[in-house]
ROPA-375972 format. One record per residue (C-alpha): x, y, z; residue in one letter; residue number from 1. Coordinates in steps of 0.1 Angstrom, whole numbers, plus 2048, in hexadecimal, padded with zeros to 3 digits. Layout:
ROPA-375972
- X / Y / Z / a / NUM
...
END
This chain:
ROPA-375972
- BE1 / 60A / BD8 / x / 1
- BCB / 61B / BF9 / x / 2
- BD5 / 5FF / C0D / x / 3
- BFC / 5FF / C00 / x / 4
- BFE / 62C / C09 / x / 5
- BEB / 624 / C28 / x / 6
- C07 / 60B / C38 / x / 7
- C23 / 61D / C25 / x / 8
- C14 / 63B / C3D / x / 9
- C17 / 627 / C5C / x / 10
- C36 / 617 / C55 / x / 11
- C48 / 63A / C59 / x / 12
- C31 / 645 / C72 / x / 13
- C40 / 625 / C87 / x / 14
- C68 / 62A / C81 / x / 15
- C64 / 650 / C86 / x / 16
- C65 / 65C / C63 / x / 17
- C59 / 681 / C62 / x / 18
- C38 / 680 / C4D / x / 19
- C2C / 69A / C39 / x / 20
- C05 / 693 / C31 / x / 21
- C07 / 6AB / C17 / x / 22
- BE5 / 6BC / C1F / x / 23
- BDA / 6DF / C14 / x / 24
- BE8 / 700 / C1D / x / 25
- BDB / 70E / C3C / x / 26
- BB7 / 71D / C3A / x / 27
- BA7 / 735 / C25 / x / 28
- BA3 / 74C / C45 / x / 29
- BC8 / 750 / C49 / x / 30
- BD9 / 74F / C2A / x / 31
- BDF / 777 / C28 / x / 32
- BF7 / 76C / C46 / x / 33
- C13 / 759 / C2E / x / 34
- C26 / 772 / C18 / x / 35
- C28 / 764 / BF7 / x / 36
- C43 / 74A / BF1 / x / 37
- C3D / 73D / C14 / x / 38
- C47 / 71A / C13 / x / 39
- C2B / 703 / C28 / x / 40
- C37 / 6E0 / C35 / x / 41
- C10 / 6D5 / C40 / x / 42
- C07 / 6BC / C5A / x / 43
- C26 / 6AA / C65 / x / 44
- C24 / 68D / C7E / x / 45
- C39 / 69A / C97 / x / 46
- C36 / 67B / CAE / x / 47
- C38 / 65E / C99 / x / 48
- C12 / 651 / C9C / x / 49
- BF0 / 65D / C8E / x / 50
- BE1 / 670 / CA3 / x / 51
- BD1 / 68D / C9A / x / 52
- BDD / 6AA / CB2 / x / 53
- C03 / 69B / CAB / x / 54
- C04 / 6B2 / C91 / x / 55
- C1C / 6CF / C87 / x / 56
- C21 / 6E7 / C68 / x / 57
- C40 / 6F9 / C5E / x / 58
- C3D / 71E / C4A / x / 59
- C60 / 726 / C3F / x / 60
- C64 / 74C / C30 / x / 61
- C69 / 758 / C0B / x / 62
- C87 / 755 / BFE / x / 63
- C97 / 743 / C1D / x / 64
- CBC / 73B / C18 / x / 65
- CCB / 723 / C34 / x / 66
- CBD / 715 / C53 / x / 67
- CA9 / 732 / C64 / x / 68
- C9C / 735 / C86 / x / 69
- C7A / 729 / C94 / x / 70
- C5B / 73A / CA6 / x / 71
- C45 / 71B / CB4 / x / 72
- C20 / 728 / CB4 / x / 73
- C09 / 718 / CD1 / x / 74
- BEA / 71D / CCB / x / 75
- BCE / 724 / CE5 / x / 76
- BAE / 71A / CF0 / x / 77
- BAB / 711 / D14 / x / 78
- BBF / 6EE / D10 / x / 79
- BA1 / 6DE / CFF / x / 80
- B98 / 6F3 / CE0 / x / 81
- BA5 / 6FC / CC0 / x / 82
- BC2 / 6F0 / CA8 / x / 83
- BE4 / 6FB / C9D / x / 84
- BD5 / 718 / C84 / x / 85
- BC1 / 727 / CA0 / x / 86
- BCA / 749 / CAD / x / 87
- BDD / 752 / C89 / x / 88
- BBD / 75D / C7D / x / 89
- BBF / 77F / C8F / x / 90
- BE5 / 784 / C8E / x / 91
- BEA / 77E / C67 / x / 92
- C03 / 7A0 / C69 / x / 93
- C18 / 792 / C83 / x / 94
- C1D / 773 / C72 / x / 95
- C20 / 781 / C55 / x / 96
- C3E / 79D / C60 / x / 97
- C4D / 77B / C72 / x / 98
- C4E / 769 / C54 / x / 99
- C5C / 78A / C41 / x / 100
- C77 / 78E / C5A / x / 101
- C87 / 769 / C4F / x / 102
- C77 / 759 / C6F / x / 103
- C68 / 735 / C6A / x / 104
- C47 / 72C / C7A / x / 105
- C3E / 708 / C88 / x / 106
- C1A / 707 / C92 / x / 107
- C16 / 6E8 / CA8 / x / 108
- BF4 / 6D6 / CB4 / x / 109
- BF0 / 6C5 / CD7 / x / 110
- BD9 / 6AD / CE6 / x / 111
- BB8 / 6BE / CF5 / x / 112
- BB3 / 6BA / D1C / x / 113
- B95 / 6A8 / D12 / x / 114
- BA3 / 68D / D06 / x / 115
- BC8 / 68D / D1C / x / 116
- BCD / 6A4 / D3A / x / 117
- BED / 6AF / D45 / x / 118
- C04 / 6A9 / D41 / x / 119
- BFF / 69C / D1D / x / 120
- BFE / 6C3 / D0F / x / 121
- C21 / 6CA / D1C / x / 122
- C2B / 6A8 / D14 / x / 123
- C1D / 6AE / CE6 / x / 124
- C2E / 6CE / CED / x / 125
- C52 / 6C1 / CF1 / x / 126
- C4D / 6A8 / CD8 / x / 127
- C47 / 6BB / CC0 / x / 128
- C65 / 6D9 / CC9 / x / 129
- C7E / 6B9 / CC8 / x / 130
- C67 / 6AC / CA9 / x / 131
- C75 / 6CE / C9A / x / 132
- C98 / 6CC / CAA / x / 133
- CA1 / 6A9 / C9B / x / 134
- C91 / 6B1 / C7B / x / 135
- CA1 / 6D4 / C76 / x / 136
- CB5 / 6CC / C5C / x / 137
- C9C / 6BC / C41 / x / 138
- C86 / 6DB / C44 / x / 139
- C9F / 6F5 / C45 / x / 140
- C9D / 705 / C68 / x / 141
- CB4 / 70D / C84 / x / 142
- CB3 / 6F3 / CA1 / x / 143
- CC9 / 70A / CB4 / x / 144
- CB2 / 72A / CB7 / x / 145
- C8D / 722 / CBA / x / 146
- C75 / 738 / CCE / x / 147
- C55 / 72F / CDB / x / 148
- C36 / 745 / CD4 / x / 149
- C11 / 73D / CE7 / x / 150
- BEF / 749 / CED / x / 151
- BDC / 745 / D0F / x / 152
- BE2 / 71E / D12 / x / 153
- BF8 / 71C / CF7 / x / 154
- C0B / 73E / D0C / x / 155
- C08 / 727 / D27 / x / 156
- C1A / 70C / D16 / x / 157
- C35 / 71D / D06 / x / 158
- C3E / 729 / D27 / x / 159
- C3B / 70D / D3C / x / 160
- C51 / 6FC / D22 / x / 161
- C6A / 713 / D22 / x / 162
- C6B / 719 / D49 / x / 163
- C6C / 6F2 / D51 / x / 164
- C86 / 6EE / D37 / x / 165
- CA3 / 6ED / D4B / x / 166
- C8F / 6E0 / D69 / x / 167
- C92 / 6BA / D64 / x / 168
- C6C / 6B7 / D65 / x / 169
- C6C / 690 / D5D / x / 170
- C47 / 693 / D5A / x / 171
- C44 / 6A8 / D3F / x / 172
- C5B / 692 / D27 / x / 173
- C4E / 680 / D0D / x / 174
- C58 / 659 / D0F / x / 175
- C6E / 661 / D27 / x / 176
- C88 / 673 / D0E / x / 177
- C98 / 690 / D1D / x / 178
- C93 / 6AE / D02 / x / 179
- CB1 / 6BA / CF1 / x / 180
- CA8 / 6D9 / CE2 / x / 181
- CB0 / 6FC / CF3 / x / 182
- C90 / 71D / CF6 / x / 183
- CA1 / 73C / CEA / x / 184
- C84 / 751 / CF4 / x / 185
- C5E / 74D / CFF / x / 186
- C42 / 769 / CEF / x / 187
- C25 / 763 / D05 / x / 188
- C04 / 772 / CFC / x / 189
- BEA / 76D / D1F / x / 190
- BFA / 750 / D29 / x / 191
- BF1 / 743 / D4E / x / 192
- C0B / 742 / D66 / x / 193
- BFD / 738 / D85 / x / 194
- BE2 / 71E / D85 / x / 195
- BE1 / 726 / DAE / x / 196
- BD7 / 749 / DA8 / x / 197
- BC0 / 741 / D85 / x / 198
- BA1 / 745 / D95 / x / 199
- B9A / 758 / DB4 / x / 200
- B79 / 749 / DC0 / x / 201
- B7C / 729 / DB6 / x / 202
- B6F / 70C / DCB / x / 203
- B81 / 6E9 / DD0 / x / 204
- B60 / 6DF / DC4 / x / 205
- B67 / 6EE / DA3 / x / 206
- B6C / 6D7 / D85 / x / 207
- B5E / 6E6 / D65 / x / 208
- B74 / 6FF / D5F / x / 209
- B90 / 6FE / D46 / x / 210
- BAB / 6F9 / D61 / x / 211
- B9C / 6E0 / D73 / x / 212
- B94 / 6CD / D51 / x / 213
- BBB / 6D0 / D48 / x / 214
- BC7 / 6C2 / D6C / x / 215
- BAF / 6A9 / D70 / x / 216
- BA5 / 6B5 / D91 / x / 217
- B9D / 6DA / DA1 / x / 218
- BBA / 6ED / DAB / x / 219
- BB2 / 6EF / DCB / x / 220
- BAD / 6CE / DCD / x / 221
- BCC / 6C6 / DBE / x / 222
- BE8 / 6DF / DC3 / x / 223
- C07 / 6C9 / DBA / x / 224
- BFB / 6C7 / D98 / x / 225
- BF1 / 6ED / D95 / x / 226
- C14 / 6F3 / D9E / x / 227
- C25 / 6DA / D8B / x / 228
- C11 / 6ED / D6A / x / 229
- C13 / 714 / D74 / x / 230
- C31 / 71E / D64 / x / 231
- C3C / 733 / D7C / x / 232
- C46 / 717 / D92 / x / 233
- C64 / 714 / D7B / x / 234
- C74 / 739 / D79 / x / 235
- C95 / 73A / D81 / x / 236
- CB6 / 74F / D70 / x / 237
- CBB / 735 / D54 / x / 238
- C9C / 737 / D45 / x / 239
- C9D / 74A / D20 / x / 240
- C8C / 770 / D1A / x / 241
- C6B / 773 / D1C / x / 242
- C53 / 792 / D02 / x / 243
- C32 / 78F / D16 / x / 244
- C10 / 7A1 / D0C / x / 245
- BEE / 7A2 / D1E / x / 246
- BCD / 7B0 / D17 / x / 247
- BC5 / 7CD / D36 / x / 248
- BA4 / 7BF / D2F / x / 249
- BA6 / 799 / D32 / x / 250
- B84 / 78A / D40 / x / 251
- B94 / 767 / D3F / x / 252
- BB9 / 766 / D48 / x / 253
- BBE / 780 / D5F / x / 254
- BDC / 79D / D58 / x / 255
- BE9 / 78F / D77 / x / 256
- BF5 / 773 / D6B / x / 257
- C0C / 784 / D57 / x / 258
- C17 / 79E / D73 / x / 259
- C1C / 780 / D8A / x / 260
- C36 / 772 / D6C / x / 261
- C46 / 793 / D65 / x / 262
- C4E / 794 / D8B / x / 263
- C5D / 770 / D91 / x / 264
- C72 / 778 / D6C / x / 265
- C7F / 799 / D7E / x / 266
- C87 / 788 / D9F / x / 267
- C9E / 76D / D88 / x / 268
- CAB / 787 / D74 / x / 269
- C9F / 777 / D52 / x / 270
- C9B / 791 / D35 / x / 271
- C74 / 79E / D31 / x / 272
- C5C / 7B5 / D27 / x / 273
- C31 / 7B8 / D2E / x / 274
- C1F / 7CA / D1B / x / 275
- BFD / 7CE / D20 / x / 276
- BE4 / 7D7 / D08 / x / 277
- BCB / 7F5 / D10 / x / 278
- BA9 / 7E9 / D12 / x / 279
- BAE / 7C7 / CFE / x / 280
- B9E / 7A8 / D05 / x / 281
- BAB / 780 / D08 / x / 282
- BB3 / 783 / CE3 / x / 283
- BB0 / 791 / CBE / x / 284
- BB9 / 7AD / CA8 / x / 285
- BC2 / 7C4 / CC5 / x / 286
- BE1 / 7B1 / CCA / x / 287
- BEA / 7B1 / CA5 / x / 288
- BF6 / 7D5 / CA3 / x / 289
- C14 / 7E6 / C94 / x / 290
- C25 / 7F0 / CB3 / x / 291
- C1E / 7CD / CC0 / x / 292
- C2F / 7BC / CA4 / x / 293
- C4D / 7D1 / CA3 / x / 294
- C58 / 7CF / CC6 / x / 295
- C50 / 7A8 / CC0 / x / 296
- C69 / 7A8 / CA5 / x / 297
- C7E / 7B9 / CB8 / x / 298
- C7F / 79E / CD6 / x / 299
- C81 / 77E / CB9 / x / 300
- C9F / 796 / CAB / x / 301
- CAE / 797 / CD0 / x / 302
- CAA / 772 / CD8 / x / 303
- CAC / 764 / CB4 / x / 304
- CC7 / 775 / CA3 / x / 305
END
């Protein structure tokens, strides 16, 4: 019967069946996020095989009637830490008032730059968006407003996805297949946006550091491909609203970063806000605040509505 579940399993895996492994609710450490009656969809397959970080959950909200609209959560940790459930741990009342608010949440994972630099990251990321768009149907959510929500690389993620969208980056496709689904709007939480300007002392001798390890090479070393993955390469008028926030005290993505994206969305006249948080960090509790969520709300009820 083990042997008959296991190639059952891989049978669907290989003709693109959506899987559902069925595995426990997400951890102990975030459940006060889900309201109750939060409807968990764990560990779906969202690219047809078995690897691990090709993985994706779906919270739907109490009481959900219809096909409601979608926040995709990125998750950080410098392109080569951390899972899908990372970062919710300190922002349980801003999932929570999403999920309140009759907003979905997709949680997607992405392969580490340890094991696949870029631009594999990118590449899981639209997979699993047009994982969500095809699929819309079967788990209740709108395929025609989903916004896209990220945390230092997962901000950088969600914007670089977003930006190249209507850029015809070839590179960034996944098989080859041309995405489908549209970004209604990008929240970006100390996201880079300039891999050119990350660090200012770097040396073309630099490898270790969590850019280099993403490239596959020093930026310096390798402009082309820091370009090709700062999403402010891609800024132009078409690009969807951005709700940007930044910690004033950041000691590893700079607040620039998020000035230098504010300024390129101004110059293309794209819908945006910055707001940056007095004396917080890179991340936690600071950015979990009352005032925080409700002009977040306010932007998803803007973009998603």
């Amino acid at each position: 019967m083990k042997t008959l579940s296991f190639t059952i399993l891989n049978l669907l895996l290989l003709t693109g069946v959506a899987v559902c492994q069925q595995l426990p609710k997400p951890p102990e450490t975030i459940k006060d996020a889900f309201p109750a009656g939060t409807t968990f969809h764990s560990n779906i397959a969202y690219a047809g095989d078995t690897v691990k970080k090709h993985l994706l959950d779906i919270y739907l909200p109490p009481g959900a009637k219809g096909n409601v609209p979608l926040v995709i959560w990125v998750h950080g940790g410098g392109w080569m830490h951390n899972d899908k459930y990372a970062d919710m741990s300190y922002m349980t009342g801003t999932i929570r008032t999403i999920l309140e608010k009759g907003y979905g949440l997709a949680s997607i994972d992405y392969r580490h730059s340890t094991t696949a630099i870029f631009p594999a990251q990118i590449q899981d990321c639209i997979q699993a968006v047009q994982f969500l768009h095809d699929h819309a149907g079967e788990y209740k959510i709108d395929r025609g407003h989903f916004a896209l929500m990220g945390f230092s690389a997962g901000g950088h993620l969600a914007s670089l996805l977003a930006l190249s969208l209507n850029n015809q980056v070839t590179a960034f496709y996944p098989g080859g297949r041309k995405p489908t689904f549209a970004i209604r709007g990008v929240v970006d939480f100390y996201g880079p946006s300039e891999f050119l300007l990350f660090y200012g002392n770097m040396l073309p001798t630099q490898t270790g550091d969590p850019v280099s390890i993403l490239l596959g090479a020093s930026p310096l070393v390798r402009p082309d491909l820091a370009k090709q993955a700062s999403p402010a390469t891609y800024v132009d008028k078409a690009d969807p609203p951005f709700f940007i926030v930044h910690g004033e005290k950041d000691p590893d993505v700079p607040t620039a970063q998020s000035y230098l994206l504010k300024a390129w969305l101004d110059l293309a006249k794209v819908r945006n806000s910055l707001t940056v948080v007095k004396d917080a960090p890179h991340y936690g509790p600071m950015f979990d605040t009352e005032p925080t969520r409700l002009a977040l709300v306010g932007f998803l009820d803007s973009t998603l509505r």
